[in-house]
C-alpha positions as CSV (number, residue, x, y, z in Angstrom):
1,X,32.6,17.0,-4.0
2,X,35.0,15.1,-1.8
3,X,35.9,15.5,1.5
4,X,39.0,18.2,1.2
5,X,37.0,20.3,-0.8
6,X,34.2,20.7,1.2
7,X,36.3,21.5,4.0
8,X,37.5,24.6,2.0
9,X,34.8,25.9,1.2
10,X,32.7,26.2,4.4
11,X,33.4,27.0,8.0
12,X,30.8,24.6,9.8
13,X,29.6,21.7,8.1
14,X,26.5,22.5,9.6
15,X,25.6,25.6,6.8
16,X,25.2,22.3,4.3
17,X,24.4,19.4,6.5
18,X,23.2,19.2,10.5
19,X,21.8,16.6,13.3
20,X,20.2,19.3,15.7
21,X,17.8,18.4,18.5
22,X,15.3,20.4,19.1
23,X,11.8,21.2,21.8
24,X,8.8,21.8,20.0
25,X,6.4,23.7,22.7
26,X,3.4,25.0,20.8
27,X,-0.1,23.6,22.3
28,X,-0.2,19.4,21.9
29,X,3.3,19.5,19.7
30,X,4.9,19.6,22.8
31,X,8.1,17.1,22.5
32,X,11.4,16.2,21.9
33,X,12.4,16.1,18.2
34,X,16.0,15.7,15.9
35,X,16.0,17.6,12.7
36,X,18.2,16.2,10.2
37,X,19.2,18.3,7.4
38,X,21.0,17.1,4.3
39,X,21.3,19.9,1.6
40,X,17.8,20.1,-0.1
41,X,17.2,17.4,1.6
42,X,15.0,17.7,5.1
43,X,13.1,15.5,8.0
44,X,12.9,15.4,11.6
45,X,12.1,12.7,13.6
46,X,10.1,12.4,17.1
47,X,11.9,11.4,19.5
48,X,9.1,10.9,22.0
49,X,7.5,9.2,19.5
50,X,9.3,5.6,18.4
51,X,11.6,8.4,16.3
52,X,9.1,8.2,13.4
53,X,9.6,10.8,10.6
54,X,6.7,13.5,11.3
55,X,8.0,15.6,8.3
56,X,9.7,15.4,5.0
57,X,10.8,18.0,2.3
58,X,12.7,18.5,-0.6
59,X,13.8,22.0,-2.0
60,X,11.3,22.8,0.4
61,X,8.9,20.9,-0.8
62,X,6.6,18.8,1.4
63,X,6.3,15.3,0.8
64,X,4.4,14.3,4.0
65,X,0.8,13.9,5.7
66,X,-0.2,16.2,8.6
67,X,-3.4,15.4,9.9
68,X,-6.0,17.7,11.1
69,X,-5.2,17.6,14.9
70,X,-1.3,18.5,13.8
71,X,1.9,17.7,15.1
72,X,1.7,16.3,18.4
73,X,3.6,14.6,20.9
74,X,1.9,11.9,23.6
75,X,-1.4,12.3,24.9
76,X,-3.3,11.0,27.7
77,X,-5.6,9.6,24.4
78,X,-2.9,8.1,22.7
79,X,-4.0,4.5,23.1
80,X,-7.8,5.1,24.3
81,X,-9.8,2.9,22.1
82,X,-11.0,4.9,19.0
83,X,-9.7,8.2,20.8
84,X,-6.7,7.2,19.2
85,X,-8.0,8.8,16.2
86,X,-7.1,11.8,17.8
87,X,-3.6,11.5,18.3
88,X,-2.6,10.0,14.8
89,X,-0.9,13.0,13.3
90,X,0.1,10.7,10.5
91,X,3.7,12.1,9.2
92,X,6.1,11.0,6.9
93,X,5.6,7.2,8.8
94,X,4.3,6.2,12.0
95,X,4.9,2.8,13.6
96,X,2.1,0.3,14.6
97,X,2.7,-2.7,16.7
98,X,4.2,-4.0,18.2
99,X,0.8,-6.2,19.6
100,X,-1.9,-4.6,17.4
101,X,-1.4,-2.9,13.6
102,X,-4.7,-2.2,13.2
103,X,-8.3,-1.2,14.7
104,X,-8.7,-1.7,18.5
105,X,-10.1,-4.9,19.8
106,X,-10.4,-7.0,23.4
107,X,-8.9,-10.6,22.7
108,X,-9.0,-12.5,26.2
109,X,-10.1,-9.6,28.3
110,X,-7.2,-7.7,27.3
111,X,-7.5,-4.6,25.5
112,X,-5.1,-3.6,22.1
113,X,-5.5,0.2,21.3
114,X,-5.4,1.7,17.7
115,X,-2.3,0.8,15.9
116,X,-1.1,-0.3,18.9
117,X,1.3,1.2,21.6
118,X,4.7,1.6,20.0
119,X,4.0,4.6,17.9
120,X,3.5,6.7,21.1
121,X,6.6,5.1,22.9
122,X,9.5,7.6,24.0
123,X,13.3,7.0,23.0
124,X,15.6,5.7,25.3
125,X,19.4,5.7,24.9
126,X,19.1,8.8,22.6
127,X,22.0,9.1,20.2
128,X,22.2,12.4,17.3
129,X,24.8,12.4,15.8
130,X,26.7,13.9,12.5
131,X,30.3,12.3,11.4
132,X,32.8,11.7,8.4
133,X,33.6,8.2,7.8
134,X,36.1,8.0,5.3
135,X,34.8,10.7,2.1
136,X,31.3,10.6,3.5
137,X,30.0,12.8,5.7
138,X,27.2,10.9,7.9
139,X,24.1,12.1,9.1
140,X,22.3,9.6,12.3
141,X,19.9,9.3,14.7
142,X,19.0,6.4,16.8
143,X,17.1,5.1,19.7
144,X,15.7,2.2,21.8
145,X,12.2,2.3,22.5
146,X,10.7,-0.8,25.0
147,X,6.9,-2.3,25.0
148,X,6.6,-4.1,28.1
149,X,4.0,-4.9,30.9
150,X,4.5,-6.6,34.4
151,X,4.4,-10.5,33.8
152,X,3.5,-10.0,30.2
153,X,5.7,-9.0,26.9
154,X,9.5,-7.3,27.0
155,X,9.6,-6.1,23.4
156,X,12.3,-3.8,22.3
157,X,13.1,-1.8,19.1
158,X,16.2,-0.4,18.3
159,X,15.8,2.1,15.1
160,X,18.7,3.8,13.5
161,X,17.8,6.5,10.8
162,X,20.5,7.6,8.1
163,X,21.7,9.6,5.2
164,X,25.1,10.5,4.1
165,X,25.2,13.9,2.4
166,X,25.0,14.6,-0.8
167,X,22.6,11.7,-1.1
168,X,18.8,12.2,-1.5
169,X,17.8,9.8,0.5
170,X,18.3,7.8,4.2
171,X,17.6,4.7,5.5
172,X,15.6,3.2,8.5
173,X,16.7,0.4,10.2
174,X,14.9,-1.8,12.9
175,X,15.9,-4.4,15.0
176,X,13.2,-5.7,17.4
177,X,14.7,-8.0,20.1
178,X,12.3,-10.6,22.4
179,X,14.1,-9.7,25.8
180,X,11.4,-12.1,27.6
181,X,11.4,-15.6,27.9
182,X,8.7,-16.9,26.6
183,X,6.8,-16.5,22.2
184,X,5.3,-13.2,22.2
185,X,3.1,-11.9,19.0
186,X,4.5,-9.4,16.8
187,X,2.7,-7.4,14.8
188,X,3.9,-4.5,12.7
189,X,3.3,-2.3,10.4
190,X,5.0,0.3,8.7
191,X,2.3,3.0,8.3
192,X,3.9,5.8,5.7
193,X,2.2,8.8,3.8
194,X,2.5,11.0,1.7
195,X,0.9,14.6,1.0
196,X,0.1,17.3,-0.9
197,X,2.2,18.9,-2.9
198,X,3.5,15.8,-3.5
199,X,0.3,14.0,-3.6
200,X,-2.1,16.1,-6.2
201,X,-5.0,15.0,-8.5
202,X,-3.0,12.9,-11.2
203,X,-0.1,12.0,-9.4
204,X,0.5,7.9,-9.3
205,X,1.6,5.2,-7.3
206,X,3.7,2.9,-9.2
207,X,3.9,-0.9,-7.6
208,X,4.5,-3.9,-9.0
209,X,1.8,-6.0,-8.3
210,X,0.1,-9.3,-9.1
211,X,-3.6,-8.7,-7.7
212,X,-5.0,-6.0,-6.3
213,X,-7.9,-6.9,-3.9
214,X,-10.5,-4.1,-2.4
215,X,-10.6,-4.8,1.8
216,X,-14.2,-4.0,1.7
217,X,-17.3,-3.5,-0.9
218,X,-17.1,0.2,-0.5
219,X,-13.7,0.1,-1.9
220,X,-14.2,-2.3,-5.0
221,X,-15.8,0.2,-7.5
222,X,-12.4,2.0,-6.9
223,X,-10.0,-0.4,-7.4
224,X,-9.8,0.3,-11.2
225,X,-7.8,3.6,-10.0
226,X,-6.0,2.7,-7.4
227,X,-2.9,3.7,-8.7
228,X,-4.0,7.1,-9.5
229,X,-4.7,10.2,-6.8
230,X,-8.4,12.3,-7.7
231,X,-9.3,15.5,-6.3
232,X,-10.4,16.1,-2.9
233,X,-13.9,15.6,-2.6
234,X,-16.4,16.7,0.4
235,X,-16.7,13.8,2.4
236,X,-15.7,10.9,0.5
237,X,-15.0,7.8,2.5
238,X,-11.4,6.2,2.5
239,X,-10.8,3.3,0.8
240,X,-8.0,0.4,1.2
241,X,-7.1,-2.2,-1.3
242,X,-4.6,-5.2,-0.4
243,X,-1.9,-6.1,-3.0
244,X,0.4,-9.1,-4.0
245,X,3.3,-7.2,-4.7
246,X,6.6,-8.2,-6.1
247,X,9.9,-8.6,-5.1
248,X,12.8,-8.5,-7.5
249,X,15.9,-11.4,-7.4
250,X,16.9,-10.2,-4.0
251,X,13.5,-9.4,-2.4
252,X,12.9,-6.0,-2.2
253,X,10.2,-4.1,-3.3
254,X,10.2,-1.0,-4.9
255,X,7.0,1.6,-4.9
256,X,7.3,4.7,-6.4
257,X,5.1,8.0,-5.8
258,X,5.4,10.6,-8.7
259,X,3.9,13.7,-9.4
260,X,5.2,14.4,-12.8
261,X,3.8,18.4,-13.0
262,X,6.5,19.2,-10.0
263,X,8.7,16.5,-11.4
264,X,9.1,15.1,-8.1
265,X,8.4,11.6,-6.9
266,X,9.4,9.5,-3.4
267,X,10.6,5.5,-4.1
268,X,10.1,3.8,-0.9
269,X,12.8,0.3,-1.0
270,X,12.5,-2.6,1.3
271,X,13.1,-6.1,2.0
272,X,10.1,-8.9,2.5
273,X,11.7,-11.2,4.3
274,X,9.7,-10.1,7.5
275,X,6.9,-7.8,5.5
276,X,5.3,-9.7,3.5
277,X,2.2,-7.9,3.7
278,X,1.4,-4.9,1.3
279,X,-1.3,-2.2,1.8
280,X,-2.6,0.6,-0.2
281,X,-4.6,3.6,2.2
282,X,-6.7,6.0,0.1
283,X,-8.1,9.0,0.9
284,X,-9.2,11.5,-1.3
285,X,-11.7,13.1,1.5
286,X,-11.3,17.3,1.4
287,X,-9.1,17.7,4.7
288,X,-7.9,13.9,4.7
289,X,-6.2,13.8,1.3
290,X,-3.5,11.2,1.7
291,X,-1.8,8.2,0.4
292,X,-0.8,5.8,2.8
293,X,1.6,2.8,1.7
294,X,1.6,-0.1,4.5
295,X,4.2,-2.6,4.8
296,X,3.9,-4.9,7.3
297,X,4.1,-8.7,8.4
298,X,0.2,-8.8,9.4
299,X,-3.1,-8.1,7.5
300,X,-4.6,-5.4,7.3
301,X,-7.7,-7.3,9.1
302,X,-5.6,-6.8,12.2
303,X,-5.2,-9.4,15.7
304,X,-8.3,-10.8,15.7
305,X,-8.1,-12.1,12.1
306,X,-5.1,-13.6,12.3
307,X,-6.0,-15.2,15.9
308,X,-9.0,-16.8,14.4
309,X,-6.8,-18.6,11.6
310,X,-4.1,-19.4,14.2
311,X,-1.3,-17.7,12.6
312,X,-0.9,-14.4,14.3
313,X,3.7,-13.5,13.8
314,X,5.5,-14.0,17.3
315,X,8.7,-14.0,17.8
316,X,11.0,-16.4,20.0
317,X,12.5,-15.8,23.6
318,X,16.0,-13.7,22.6
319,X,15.4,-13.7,19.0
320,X,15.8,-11.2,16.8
321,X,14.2,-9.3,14.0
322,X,15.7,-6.8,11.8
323,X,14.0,-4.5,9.0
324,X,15.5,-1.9,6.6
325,X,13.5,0.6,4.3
326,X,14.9,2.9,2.4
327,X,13.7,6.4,1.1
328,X,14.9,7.8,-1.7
329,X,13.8,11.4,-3.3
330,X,13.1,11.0,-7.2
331,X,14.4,14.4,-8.8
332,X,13.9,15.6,-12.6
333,X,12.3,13.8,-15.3
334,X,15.6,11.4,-16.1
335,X,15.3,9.6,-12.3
336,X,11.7,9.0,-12.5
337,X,11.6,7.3,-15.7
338,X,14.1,5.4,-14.5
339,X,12.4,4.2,-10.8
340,X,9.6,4.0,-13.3
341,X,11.0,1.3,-15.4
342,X,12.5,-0.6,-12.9
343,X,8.9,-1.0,-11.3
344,X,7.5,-1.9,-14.5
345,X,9.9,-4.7,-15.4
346,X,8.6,-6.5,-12.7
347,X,5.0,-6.3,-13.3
């Protein structure tokens, strides 16, 4: 439906599509949020949190991981060692870096929390916004969020989320800027996950991948299925396995999650010019039954791995880094066979 028509047929654009800020104020949810609604289509982002996507539905169905603490906003735990634990709600995504992706350490005599700092990070220079250009009606957030320290690193990120209605999808895009003046390390990690009713027993990750390698021996008699969710089961440890995935002519990868009893499925897009690193997060535990999927331009085997072989990322005084991922809801039996296909025909 073009743009005249719609305009006929409503009063406010807002009854089919609507950027809305909003307070959440219950217990440790307590923050500043921007709901973003796009027909069927549904997610609101954090805005004291680095703007990640804490919740995603279609037809109101959920697509996204709440952990057991719940939403939150920041906490005086939020970067405490292993109390971190406690403050990952998980979402739609959450974003780790920008020093440390992974499990805390002390490199030098300086500490790096949990998944680092950036995911707890509040918005600056807040901007929600809903607009036509031309025929298409544009829904937008965006933010700057800074990870800085007196005489040490001046890291920014600028993140834009979009969607244009009608669409069943929106895109993220990143642009972290060095505004110091000297290399500084950068570590990131795109940390997304889906839940149930999305994720069930049976439904499958399609990725096109050239080797799939368990991150521990706990998780090697499981890497047969690693493309395939089981039921929740009392107690069962998680389990991570690192892939060599595959990028098509122009570099992007493709993964697909599909549960084909709701006919439903999430395609996650993205470039690998600056991600070349691909996780798979497994949980089938009864409580903690997720599927993470981990892009990110550091192994999974976090800092101190990557300071021991000498190559840890950094990025160049004033230089600039940009990412985009796209997310793109997979409706009806036609679309997923053909997201399906498409993942196949690379490997």
């Amino acid at each position: 439906m073009d743009k005249r028509e719609l305009l006929r047929k409503t009063g406010s654009l807002q009854q089919l599509a609507s950027v809305r800020t909003l307070t959440f104020g219950e217990g440790r949810a307590q923050t500043r949020a921007v709901e973003l609604v796009n027909g069927p289509l549904r997610f609101t982002a954090l805005a004291d949190k680095c703007l990640d996507v804490a919740e995603l539905s279609f037809r109101g169905v959920n697509f996204s991981f709440l952990s057991k603490p719940g939403l939150q906003g920041r906490n005086q735990y939020d970067t405490n060692g292993d109390e971190a634990l406690r403050s990952i709600m998980g979402g739609l995504f959450f974003t780790a870096g920008l020093e440390n992706i992974c499990a805390p350490c002390t490199i030098g005599g300086k500490n790096y929390p949990m998944h680092g700092r950036i995911r707890t990070t509040p918005a600056e220079h807040l901007c929600a916004d809903a607009r036509w250009e031309g025929e298409d009606y544009v829904l937008e957030v965006s933010g700057e969020m800074r990870e800085a320290e007196l005489f040490g690193e001046n890291l920014v990120l600028r993140r834009k989320l979009r969607s244009v209605y009608g669409e069943k999808s929106f895109t993220l895009t990143d642009e972290i800027e060095n505004q110091g003046f000297r290399d500084e390390a950068l570590m990131l990690l795109y940390h997304i996950n889906i839940g149930y009713p999305l994720l069930d027993e049976g439904t499958r990750l399609y990725l096109p991948t050239r080797k799939v390698t368990p991150r521990e021996e706990l998780s090697a008699p499981h890497a047969e299925r690693w493309n395939v969710m089981d039921a929740p089961k009392d107690n069962e440890p998680e389990y991570v396995f690192i892939h060599d995935p595959i990028a098509d002519g122009d570099g992007v990868i493709r993964a697909c999650v599909v549960n084909e009893r709701l006919q439903l499925g999430l395609m996650i897009s993205y470039n690998t010019a600056n991600l070349p690193y691909f996780m798979e997060w497994k949980s089938t535990a009864s409580g903690d039954y997720v599927l993470g999927l981990e892009p990110a331009n550091s192994s999974v085997y976090g800092r101190p791995f990557h300071e021991k072989r000498g190559d840890v990322h950094r990025i160049a005084p004033l230089a600039k880094e940009k990412n985009e991922l796209r997310f793109t809801v997979l409706d009806g039996a036609e679309e997923i066979a053909a997201a399906v296909a498409a993942v196949r025909a690379l490997g």
